[in-house]
N, C-alpha and C positions, 0 to 999 in steps of 0.2 A: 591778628585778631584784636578787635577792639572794646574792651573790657572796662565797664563803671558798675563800682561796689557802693550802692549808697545805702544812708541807713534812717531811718522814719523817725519824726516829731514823737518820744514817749510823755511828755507833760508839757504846759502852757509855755513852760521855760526850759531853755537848755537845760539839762543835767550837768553836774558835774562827774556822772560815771563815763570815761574812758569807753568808746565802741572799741573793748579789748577781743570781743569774736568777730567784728572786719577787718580790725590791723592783723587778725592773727590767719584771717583767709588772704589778704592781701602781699604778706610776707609769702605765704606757701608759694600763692603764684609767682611773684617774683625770683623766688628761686628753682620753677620749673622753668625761668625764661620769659612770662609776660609781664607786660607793664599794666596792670590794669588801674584807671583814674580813681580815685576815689571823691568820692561828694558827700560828703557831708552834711545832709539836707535837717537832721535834728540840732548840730553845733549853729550852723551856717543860720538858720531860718530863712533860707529864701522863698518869694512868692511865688506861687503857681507859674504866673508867667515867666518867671526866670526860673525856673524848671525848666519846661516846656522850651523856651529857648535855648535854654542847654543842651536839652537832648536835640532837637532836631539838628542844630549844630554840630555834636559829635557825633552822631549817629552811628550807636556802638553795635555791635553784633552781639553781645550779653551784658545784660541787665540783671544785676546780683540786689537782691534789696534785703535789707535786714533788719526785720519785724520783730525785735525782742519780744515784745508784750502784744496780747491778744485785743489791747483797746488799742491798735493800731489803726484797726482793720477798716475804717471809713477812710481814713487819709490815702494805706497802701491800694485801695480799689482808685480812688482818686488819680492815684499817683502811675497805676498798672495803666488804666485807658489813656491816661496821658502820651507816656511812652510811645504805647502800641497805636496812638494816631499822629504823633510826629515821626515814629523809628517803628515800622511796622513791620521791619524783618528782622527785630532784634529778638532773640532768646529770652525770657522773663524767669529768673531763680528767686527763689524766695524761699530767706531760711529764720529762722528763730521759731520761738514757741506759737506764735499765729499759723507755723504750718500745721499745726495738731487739728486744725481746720481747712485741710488740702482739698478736700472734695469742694468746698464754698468756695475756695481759692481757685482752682481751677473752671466749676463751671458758673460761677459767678460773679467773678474778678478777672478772668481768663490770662492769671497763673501760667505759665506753662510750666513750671517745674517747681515742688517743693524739696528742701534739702533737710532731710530727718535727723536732728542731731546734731551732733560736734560735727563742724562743717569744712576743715581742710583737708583732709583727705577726702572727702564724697566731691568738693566743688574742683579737685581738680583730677581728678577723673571723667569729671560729668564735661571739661572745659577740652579736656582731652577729645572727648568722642564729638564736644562739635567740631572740632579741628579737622578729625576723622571722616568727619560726616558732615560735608560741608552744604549738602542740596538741601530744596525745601519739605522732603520726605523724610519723617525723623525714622531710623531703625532702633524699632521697638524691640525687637530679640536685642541687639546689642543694650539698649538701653535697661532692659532686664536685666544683665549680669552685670550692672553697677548697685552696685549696694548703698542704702542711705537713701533713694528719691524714691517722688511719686509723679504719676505723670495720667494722663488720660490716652489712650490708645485706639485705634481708627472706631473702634466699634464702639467708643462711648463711655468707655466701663474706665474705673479708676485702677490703678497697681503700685502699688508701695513695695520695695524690692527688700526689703530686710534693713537690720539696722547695718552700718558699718562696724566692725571695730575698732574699741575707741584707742586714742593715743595716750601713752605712757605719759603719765607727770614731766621725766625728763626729759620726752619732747616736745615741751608747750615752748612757745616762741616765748621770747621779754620782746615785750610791748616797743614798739617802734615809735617816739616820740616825734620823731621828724617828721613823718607822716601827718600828724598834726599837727605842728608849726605850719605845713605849705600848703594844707586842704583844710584847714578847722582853723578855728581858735584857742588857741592854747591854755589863755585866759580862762577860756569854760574849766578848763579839768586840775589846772595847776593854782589852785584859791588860797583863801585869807581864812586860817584855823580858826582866826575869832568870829565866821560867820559860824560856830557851831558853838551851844550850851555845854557841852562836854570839857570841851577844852577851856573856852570863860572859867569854868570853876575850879582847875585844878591848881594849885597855886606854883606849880614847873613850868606851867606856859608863860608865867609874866617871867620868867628869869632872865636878867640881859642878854644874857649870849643866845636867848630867841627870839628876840625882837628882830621882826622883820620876814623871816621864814617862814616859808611857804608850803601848802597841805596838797600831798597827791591821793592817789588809789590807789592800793595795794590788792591784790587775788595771792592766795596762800593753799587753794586749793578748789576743784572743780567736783561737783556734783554733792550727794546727800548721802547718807548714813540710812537715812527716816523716807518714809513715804506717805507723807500727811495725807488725807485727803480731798484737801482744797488744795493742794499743791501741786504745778504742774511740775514734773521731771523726765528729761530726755535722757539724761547722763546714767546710765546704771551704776552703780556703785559710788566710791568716791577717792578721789587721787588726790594725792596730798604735795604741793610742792618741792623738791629737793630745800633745806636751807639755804645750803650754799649759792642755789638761784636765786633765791628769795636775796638775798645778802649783794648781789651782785647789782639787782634791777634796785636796792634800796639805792646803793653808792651811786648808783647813775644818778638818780633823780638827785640827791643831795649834789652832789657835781654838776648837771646842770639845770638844775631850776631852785638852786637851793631848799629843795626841802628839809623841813627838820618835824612836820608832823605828818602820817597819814593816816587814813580811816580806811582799815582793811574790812571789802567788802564780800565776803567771801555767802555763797549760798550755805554752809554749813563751815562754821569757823573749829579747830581745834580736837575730831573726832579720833585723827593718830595721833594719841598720846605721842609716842617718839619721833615723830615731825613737831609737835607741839613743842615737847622740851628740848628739841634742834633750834626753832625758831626761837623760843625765849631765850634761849641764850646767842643767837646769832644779831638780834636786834639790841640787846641791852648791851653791847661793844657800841653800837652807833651814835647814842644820846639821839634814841629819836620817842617824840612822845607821839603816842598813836590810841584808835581803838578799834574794837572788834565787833564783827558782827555778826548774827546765822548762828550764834553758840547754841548748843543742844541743852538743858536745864542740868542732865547726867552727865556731860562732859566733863562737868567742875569739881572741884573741891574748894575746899579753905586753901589748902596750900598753892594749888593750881591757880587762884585767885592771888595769892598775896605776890605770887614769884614775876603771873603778870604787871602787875603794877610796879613793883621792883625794875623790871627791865623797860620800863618807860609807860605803860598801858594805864589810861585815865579812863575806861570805859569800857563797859561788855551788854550786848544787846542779845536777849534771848526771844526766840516765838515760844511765851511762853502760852500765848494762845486763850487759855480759858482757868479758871479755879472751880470747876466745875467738872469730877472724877468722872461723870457719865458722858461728858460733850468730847473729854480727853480719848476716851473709848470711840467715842463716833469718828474723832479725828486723828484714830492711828497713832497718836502723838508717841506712842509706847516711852510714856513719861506719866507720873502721878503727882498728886497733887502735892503731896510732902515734897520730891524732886523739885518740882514751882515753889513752895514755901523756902528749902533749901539754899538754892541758888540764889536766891532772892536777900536770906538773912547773911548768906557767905558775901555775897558782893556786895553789901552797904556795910558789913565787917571787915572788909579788905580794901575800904575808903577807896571803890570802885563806883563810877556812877553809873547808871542805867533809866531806862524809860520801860516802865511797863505799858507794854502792848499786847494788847487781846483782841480775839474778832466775834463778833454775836451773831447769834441769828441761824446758828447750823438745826439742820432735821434735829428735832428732839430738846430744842431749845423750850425751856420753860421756866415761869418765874421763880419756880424752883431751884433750878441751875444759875439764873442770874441772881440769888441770894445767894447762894453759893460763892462765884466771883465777887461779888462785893466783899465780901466777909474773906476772901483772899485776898482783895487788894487792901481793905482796913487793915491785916496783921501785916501785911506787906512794906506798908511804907507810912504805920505808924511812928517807925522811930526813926523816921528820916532828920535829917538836919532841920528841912525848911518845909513849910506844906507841896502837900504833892499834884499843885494846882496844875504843874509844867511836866509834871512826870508821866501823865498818864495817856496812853493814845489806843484807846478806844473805838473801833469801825465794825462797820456788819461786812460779815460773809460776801464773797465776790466768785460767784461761779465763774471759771474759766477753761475752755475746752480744752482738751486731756488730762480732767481731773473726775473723780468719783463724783464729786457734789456737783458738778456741769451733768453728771450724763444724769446723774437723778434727778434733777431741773428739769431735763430734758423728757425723761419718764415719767413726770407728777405734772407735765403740760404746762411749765411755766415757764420752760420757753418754746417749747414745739417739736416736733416728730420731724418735718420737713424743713430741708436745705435753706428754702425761700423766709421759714419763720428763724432757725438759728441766725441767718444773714438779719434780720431784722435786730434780735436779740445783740449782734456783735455790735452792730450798727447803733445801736441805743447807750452801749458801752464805753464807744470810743472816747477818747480824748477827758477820760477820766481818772483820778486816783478813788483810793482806799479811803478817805475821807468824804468824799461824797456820800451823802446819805441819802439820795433823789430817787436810784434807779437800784437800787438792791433787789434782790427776790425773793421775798417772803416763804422760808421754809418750813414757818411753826405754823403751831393751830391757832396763835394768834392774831388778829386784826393790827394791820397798818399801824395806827396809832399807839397801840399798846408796845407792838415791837420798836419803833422811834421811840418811843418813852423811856425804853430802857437803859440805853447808853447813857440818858441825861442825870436817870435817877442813878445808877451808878456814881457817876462823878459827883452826885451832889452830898450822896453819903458819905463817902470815902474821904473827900473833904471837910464833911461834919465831924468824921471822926476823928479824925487829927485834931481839928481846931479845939473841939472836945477835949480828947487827952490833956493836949498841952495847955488847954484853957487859955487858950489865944485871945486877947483883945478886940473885940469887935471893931475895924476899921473903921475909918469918917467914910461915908458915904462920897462925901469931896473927893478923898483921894483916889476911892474907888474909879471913880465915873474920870479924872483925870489921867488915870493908868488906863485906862480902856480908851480916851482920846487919842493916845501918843502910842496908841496900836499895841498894849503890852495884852498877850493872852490871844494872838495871832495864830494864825496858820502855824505852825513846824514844817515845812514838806520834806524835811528830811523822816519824817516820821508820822505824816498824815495824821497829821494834829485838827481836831478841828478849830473853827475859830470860837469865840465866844466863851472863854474858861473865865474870865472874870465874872460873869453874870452869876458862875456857879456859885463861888465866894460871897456876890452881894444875896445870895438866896440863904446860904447857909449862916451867915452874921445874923440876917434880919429877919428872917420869916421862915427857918426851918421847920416849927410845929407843922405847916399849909404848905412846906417843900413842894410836894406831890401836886397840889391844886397848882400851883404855881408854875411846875414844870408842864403841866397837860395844858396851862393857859396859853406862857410861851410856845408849846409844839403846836399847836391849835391854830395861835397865829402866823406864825411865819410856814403853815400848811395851806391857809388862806390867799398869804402873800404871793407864795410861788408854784401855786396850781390852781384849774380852771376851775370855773365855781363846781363842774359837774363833778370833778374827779375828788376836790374836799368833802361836797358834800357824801358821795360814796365812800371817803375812808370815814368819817363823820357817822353815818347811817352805820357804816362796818362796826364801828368801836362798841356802840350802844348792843346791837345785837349778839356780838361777842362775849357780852358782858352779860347776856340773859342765857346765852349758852350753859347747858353741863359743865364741869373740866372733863379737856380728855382725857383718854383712856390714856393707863402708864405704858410706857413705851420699853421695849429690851431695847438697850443698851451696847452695840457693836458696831463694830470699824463698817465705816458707810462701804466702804467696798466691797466686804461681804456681805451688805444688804443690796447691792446692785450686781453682782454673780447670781441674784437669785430672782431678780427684778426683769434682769435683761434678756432681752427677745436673741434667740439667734442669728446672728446676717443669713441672709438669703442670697442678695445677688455678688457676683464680684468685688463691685463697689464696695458694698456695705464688709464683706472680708477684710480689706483693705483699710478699712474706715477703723475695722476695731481694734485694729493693733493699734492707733492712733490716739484712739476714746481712751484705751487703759494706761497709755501712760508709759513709764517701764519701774 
């Protein structure tokens, strides 16, 4: 049987993340016996046409694709007709979080199979029963007692067969490097620590005996603790790597690609205490300088902070999400806002650096609440070393399907009830990050303009207030405008940084009194620049009359999940059954 695992374009640029959920269905199958090709279509970037030539050339009998992220979904529709018009007898699998939209997947991408979950066990079972089952009439009874997929069935109707059970920690595979020396680019994932602010600032990375060494990906653990809810989760629960693996895939990569830094990116870093203090102490024998990601605000302490740093750790990135006690309620975060102040004054006191990131714009968003975060990010990183121009990364809310705040999108009609309108919705999505501010979905009772305004005025306070405190020198305008030539105050993509954070500093120096005027003049125009006159002047027309509005009414304050338990319609047909194990998530 002839078997290509390939995996979709997630941002403009290669990623430096490791595709560690296809090297780790790729090993599975190898060890029941198949060879299946892998392609690398996000490392590689090949064009359309050398797809397309690919496939008809090999023309495999399963086609596994792997959709991490739901802004896939124009490329994977793309990518599925392709396929299925040069290799039109080939099986179509499709797993990552884009299946939490199987039913689109299927009758409007024609999908034939979505894999629900951790994916080696369900794909090689499923690879099993085509074996099994080699004609062009699939058995659907058979295909019901696999666990993990969804498929459509002669009479139309969708079925989702249960989840699998998931695999134990100690049977996660270590990452097969070789694989990607002979189908990727190795270059993509094995990089130059100093392409990251973390490591620049710590003063262990210039030490001689690192000069030269090389920064990988580390995973220390799978799935979450928390159930946000703008967060999509398939993994129930959460498994914590053995050390002793951990310790094992370190020395490999230091043996062969010399590494001596990595950036462990874990969906929720550090939640078992006693793997936590297994790894810290298994990694501070190595002399490796590293940091961490997905930490929980409650995970930490002072000492849990200082012991990481001790064992090589120059960095801890938390969702800390919002400074706003009511939005934290909306968002499940089951964390308070002292926990955010906490973590925040422990890790700049355990000379740990961090980037505060927040997201705005959830139901119940009000200027209320964004006074609120401001006034948590002022005490936040008041006493930083340097101003906190680069530190902050700030984006609005990103509905994504199998999450609470997609399915109440979905029920406030902003993005639609019907298959045909979410496919539009995906569609409008794709091929973007967390920093884009074009295509969001307005969840407040505010107007367009007032909600973009907010992120700006944020940043411009936060930096007033620093420069404030420390009674910083008002810059030359010269040097300003010459640091913004030679690109400083750029993108982050490691962090969905927006661009344009100098402008903020020339506001706050020169014209803070009129900040406000200044920042609505900026939004106003570059709203002008990059939409059609009809659609500015309707957010334009929107501002004004939002502003002759009432305020709204106060809003109760709970986890959006339990306001969509109460929101939502029952399913009715097969389909729609099928469909809701998938909306909620696990």
């Amino acid at each position: 049987m002839k078997i290509v695992l390939c995996t979709t374009p997630i941002r403009p640029a290669p990623t430096d993340f490791p595709p560690f959920g296809s090297l780790a269905i790729l090993q599975t199958l190898r060890r029941e016996g198949w060879d299946p090709f892998f392609y690398d279509i996000d490392g590689l970037r090949p064009s359309l046409a050398e797809v397309e030539e690919f496939f008809a050339h090999f023309q495999p009998d399963v086609v596994g694709i792997s959709a991490v992220v739901s802004t896939a979904y124009a490329y994977t529709k793309t990518l599925v007709a392709l396929i299925k018009h040069v290799s039109p007898r080939a099986h179509i699998v499709l797993g990552g979080n884009l299946a939490a939209s199987a039913e689109i997947l299927h009758r409007l991408a024609a999908v034939d199979y979505c894999v629900i979950g951790e994916g080696e066990i369900i794909i090689r079972n499923l690879i099993r029963h085509f074996a099994n089952h080699p004609g062009p009439t699939p058995d659907e009874a058979a295909l019901s007692r696999i666990p993990g997929i969804t498929f459509l069935d002669s009479q139309g109707e969708m079925h989702f067969t249960g989840y699998e059970k998931p695999l134990a920690a100690a049977e996660f595979s270590d990452p097969d490097y070789s694989i990607l020396e002979k189908h990727s680019r190795i270059g993509n994932f094995i990089t130059d620590p100093f392409s990251r602010p973390d490591f620049l600032q710590d003063q262990r990375t210039h030490e001689p005996h690192r000069r030269g060494r090389k920064m990988a990906t580390l995973i220390t653990a799978k799935g979450c603790v928390g159930r946000c809810t703008f967060c999509h989760r398939w993994d129930k629960g959460y498994r914590a790597i053995p050390a002793e693996k951990l310790l094992r895939q370190i020395r490999d990569l230091k043996e062969r690609y010399d590494v001596g830094f990595l950036q462990v990116s874990d969906e929720n870093f550090g939640s078992d205490q006693r793997q936590l203090r297994a790894f810290i102490a298994a990694i501070k024998s190595e002399d490796i300088l590293y940091n961490v990601g997905g930490v929980r605000v409650r995970s930490v302490s002072p000492q849990i902070l200082r012991d990481l740093r001790d064992s090589g750790c120059v960095a801890v990135y938390y969702g800390m999400e919002t400074g706003s006690p009511d939005i934290l309620e909306m968002m499940e975060k089951k964390a308070t806002q002292e926990d955010n102040e906490n973590a925040a004054r422990w890790t700049r006191e355990a000379g740990l650096y961090t980037i505060y990131q927040l997201v705005l714009g959830m139901p119940g968003e009000t200027e209320k609440t964004i006074q609120d975060t401001t006034r948590f990010l002022q005490r936040a990183t008041e006493d930083l070393d340097a101003p906190p121009i680069s530190r902050l990364s700030v984006n609005y809310i990103q509905a994504l399907p199998g999450t609470a705040i997609y399915e109440y999108a979905r029920q406030q009609g902003l993005i639609g009830r019907s298959l045909r309108e979410e496919e539009q919705y995906l569609l409008r999505i794709s091929d973007i990050n967390a920093a884009d501010d074009t295509r969001f979905l307005n969840f407040t009772a505010y107007d367009y303009l007032t909600v973009q305004s907010w992120r700006r005025q944020i940043m411009l306070d936060v930096i007033h207030h620093y420069r404030k405190k420390h009674r910083s020198p008002r810059p030359r305008l010269r040097d300003l405008i010459l640091r913004r030539a030679r690109g400083a105050g750029a993108t982050d993509d490691h962090f969905n940084m927006q661009r344009g954070l100098l402008g903020y500093e020339m506001i706050s120096a020169y014209c803070y009194p009129v900040g406000r005027a200044v920042i609505y003049a900026w939004l106003i125009l570059k709203d002008f620049r990059r939409n059609r006159l009809s659609v500015f002047c309707s957010h334009l027309l929107g501002h004004f009359v939002t502003r002759l509005k009432p305020k709204p009414a106060p809003i109760v304050y709970k986890s959006l999940r339990k306001i969509m338990r109460e929101l939502q319609p029952q399913p009715k047909t097969p389909s729609e059954v099928a469909m809701a194990a998938l909306r909620d998530g696990r």
